[in-house]
PyMOL commands that place a pseudoatom at each C-alpha (Angstrom):
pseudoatom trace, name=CA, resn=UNK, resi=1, chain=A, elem=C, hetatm=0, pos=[45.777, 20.592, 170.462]
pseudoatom trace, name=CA, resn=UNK, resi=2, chain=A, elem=C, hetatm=0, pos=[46.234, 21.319, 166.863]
pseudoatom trace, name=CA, resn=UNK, resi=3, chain=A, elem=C, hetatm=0, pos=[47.946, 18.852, 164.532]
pseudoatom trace, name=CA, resn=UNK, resi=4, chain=A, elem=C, hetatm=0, pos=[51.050, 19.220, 162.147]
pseudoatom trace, name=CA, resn=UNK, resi=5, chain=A, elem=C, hetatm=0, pos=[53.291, 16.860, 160.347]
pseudoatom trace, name=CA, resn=UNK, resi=6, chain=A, elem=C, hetatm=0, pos=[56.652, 16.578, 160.186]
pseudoatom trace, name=CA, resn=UNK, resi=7, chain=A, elem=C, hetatm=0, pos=[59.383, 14.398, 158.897]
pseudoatom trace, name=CA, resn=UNK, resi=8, chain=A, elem=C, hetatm=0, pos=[63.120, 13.569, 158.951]
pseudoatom trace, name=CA, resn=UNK, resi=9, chain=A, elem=C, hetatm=0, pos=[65.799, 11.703, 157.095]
pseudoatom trace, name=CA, resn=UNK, resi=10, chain=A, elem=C, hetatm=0, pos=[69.015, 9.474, 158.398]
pseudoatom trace, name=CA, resn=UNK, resi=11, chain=A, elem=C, hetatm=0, pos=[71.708, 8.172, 156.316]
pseudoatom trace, name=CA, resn=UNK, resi=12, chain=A, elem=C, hetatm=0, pos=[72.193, 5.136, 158.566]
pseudoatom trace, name=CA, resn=UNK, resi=13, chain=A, elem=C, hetatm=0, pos=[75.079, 3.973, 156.363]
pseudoatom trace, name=CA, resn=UNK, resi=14, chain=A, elem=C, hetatm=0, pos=[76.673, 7.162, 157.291]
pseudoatom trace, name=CA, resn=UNK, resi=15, chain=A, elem=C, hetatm=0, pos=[75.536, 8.113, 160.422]
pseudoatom trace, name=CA, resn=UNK, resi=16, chain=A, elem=C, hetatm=0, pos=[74.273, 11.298, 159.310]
pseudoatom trace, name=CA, resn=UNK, resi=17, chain=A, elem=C, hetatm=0, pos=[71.136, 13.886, 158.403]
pseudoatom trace, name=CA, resn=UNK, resi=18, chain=A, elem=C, hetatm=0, pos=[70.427, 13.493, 154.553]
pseudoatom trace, name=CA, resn=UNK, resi=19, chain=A, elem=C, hetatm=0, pos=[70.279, 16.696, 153.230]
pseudoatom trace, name=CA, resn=UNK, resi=20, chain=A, elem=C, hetatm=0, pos=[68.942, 17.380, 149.671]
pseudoatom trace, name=CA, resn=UNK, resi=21, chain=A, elem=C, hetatm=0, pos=[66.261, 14.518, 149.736]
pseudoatom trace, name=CA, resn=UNK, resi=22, chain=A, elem=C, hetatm=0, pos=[63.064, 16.069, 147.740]
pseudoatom trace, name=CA, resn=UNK, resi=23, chain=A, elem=C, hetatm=0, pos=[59.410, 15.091, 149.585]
pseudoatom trace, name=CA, resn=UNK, resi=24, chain=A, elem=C, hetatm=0, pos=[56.287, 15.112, 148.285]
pseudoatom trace, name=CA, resn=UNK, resi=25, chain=A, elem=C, hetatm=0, pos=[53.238, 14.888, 150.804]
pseudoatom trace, name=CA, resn=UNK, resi=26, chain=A, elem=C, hetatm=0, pos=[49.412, 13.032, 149.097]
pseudoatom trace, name=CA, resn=UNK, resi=27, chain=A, elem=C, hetatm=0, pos=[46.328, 13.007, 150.617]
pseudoatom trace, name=CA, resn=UNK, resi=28, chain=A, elem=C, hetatm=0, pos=[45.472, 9.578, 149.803]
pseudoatom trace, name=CA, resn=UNK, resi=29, chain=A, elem=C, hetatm=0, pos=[41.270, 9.422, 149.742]
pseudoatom trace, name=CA, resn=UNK, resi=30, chain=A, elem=C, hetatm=0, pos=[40.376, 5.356, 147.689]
pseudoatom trace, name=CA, resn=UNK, resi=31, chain=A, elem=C, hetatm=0, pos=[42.423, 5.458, 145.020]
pseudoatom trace, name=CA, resn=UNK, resi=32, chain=A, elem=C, hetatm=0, pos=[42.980, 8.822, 144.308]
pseudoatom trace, name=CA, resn=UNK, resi=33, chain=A, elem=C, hetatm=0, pos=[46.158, 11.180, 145.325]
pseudoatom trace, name=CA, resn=UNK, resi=34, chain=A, elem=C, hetatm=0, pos=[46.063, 14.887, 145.720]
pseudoatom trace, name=CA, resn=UNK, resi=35, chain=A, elem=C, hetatm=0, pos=[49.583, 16.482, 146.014]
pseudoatom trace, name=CA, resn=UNK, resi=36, chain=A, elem=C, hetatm=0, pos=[49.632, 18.475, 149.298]
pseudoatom trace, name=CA, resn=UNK, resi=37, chain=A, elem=C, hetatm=0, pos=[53.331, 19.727, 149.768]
pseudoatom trace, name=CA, resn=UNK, resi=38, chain=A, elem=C, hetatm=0, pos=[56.652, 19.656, 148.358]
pseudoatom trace, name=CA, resn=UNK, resi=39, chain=A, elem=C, hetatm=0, pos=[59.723, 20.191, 150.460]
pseudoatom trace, name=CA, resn=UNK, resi=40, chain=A, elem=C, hetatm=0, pos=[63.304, 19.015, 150.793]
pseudoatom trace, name=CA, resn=UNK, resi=41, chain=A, elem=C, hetatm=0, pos=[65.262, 18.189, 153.693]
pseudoatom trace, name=CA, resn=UNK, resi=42, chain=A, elem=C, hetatm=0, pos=[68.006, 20.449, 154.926]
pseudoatom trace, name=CA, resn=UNK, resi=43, chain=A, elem=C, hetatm=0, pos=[71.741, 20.175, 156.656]
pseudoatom trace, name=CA, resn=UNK, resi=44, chain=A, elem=C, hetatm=0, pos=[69.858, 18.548, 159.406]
pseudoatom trace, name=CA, resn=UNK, resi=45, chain=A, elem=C, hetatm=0, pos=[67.956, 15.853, 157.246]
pseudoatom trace, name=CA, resn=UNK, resi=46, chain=A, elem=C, hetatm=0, pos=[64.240, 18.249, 158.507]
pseudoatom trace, name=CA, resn=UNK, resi=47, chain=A, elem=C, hetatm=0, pos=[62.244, 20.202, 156.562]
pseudoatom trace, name=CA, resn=UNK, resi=48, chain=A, elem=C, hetatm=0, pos=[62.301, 23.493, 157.128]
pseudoatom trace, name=CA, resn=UNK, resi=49, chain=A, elem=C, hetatm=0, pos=[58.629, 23.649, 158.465]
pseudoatom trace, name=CA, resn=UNK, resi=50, chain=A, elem=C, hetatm=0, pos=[56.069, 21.111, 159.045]
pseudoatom trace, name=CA, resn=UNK, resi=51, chain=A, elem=C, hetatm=0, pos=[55.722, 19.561, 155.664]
pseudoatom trace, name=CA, resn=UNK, resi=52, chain=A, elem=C, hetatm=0, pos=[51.385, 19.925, 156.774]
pseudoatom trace, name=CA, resn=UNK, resi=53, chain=A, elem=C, hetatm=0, pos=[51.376, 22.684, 159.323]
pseudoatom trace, name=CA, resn=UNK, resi=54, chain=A, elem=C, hetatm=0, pos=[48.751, 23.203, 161.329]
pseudoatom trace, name=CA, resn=UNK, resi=55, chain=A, elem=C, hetatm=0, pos=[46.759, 25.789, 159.544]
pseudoatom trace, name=CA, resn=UNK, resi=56, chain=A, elem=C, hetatm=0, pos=[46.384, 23.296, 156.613]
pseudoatom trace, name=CA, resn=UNK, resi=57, chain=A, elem=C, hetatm=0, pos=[46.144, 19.954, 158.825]
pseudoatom trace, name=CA, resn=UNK, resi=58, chain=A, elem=C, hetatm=0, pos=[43.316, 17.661, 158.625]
pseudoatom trace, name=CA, resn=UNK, resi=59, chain=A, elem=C, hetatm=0, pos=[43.053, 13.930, 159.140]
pseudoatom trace, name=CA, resn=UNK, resi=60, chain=A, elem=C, hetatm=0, pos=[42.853, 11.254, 156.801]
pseudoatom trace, name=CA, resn=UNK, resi=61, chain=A, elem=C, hetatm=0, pos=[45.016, 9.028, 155.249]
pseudoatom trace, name=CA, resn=UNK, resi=62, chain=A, elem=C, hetatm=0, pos=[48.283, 10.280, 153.410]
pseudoatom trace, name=CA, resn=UNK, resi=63, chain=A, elem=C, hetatm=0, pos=[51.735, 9.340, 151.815]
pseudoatom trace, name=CA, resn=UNK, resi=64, chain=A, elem=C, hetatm=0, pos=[55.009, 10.747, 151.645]
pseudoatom trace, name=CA, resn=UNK, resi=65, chain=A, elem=C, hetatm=0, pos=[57.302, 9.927, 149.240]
pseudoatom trace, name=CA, resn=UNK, resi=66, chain=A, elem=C, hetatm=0, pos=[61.060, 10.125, 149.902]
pseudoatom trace, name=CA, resn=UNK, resi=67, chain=A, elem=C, hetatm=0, pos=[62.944, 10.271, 146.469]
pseudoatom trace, name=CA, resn=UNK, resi=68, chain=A, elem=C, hetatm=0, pos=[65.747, 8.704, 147.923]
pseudoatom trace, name=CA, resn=UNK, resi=69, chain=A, elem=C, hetatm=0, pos=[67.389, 8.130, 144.187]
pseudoatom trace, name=CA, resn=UNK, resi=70, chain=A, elem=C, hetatm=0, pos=[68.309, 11.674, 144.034]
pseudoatom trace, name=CA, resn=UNK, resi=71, chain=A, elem=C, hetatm=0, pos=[70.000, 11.340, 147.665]
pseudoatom trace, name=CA, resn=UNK, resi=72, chain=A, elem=C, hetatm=0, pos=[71.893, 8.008, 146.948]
pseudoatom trace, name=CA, resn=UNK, resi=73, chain=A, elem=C, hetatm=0, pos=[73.042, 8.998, 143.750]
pseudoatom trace, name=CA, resn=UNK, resi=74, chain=A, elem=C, hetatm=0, pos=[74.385, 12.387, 145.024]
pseudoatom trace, name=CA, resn=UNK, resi=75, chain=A, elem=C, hetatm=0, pos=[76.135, 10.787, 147.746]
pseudoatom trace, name=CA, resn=UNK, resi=76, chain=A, elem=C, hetatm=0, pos=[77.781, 7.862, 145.638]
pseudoatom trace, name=CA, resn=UNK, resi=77, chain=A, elem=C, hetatm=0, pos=[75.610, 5.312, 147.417]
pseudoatom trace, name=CA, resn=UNK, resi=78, chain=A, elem=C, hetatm=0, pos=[72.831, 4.642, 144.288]
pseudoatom trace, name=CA, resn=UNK, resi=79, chain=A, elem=C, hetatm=0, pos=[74.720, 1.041, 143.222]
pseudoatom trace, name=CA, resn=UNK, resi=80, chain=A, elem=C, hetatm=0, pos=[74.082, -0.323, 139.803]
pseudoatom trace, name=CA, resn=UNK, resi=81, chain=A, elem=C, hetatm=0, pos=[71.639, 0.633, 137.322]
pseudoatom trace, name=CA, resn=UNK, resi=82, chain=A, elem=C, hetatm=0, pos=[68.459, 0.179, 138.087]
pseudoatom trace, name=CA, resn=UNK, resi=83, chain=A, elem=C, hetatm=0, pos=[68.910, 1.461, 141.662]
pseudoatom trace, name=CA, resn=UNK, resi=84, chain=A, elem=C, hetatm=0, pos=[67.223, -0.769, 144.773]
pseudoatom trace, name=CA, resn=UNK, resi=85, chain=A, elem=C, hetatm=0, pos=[66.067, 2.201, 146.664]
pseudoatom trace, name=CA, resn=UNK, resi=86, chain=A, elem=C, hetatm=0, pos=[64.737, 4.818, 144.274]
pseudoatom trace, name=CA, resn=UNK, resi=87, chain=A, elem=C, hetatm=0, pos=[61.158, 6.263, 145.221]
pseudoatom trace, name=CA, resn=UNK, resi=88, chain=A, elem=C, hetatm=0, pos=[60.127, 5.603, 148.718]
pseudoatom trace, name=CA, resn=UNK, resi=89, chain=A, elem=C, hetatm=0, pos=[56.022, 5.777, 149.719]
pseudoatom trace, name=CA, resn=UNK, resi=90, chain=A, elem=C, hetatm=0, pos=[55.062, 5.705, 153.384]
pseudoatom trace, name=CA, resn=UNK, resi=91, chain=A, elem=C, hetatm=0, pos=[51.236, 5.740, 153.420]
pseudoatom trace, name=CA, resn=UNK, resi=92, chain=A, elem=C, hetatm=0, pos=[49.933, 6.031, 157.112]
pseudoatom trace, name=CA, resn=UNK, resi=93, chain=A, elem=C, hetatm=0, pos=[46.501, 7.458, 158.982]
pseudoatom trace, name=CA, resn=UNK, resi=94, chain=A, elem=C, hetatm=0, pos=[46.333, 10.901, 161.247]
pseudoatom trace, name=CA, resn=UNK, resi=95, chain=A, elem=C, hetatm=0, pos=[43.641, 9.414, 162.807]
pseudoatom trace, name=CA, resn=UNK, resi=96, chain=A, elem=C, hetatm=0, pos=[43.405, 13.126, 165.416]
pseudoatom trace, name=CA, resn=UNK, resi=97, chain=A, elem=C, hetatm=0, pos=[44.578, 16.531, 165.989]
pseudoatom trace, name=CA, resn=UNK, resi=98, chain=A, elem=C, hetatm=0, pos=[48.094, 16.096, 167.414]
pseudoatom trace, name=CA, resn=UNK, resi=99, chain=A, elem=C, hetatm=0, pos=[51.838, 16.155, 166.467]
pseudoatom trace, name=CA, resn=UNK, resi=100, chain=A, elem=C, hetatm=0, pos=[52.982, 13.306, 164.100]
pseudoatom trace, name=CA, resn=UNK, resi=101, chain=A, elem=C, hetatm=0, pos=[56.537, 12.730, 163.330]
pseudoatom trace, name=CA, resn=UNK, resi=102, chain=A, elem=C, hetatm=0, pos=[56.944, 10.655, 160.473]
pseudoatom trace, name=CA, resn=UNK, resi=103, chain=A, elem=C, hetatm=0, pos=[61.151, 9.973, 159.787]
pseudoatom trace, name=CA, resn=UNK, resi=104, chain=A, elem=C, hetatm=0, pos=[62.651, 8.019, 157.444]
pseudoatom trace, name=CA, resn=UNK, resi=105, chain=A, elem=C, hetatm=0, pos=[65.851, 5.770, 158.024]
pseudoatom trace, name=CA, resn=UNK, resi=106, chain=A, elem=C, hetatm=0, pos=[67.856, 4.962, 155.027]
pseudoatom trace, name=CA, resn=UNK, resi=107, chain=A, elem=C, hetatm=0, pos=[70.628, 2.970, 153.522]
pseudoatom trace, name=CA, resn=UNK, resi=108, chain=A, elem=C, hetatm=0, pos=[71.391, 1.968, 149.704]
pseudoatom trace, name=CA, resn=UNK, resi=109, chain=A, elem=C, hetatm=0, pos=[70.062, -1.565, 150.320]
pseudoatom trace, name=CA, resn=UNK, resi=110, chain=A, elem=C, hetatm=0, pos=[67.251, -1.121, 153.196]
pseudoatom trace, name=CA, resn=UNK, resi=111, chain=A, elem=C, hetatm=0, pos=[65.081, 1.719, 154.974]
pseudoatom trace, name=CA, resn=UNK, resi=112, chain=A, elem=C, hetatm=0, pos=[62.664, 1.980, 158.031]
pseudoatom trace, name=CA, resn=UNK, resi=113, chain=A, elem=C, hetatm=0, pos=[60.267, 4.423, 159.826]
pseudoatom trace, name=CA, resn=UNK, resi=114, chain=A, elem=C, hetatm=0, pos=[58.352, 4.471, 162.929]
pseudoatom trace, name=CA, resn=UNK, resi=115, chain=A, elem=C, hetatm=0, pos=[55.667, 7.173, 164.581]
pseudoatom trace, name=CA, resn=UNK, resi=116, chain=A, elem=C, hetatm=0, pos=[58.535, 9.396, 165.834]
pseudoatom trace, name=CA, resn=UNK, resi=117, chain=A, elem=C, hetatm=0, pos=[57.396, 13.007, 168.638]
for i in range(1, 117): cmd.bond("trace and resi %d" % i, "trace and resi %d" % (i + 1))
show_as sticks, trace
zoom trace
């Protein structure tokens, strides 16, 4: 099987796809980052292709960042100045070639993920 990543995002205070949220994808190797992708979710909170497709996939460690700021202030969720939820880093291991789903659930105030298929 070859390997891929993808990713999703939920308003759970709505009970919706986010759409607009900008992604970027590191390869996270010590302490260094190397920028991978860049992608935004659509109408359907996706992006629209595997944010690492398979051509590109390796494993390692990486971390996606969810600018969720952008989102919550376009929506009219963002709260006061300085914003709670702003940047949002998942760091987590592709440890073999296979399909890893990698959402993001979100709210002004509180967010959550899980190894999704």
């Amino acid at each position: 099987m070859t390997g891929y990543l993808t990713t999703h995002v939920l308003d759970t205070a709505h009970g919706c796809p986010a759409e607009g949220v900008p992604i970027r994808l590191y390869r996270v190797d010590g302490d260094r980052r190397q920028l991978v992708a860049e992608a935004e979710t659509n109408a359907d909170g996706r992006t629209n292709a595997p944010i690492l497709p398979a051509d590109t996939f390796e494993t390692g460690t990486y971390e996606l960042v969810f600018s969720a700021g952008t989102y919550l202030q376009a929506t009219g969720q963002a709260g006061p100045d300085p914003m709670f939820l702003d940047e949002i880093p998942i760091r987590f291991g592709m440890s073999e070639a296979s399909h890893y789903h990698v959402p993001l659930l979100l709210s002004p105030y509180a967010f959550s993920t899980y190894r999704g298929s």
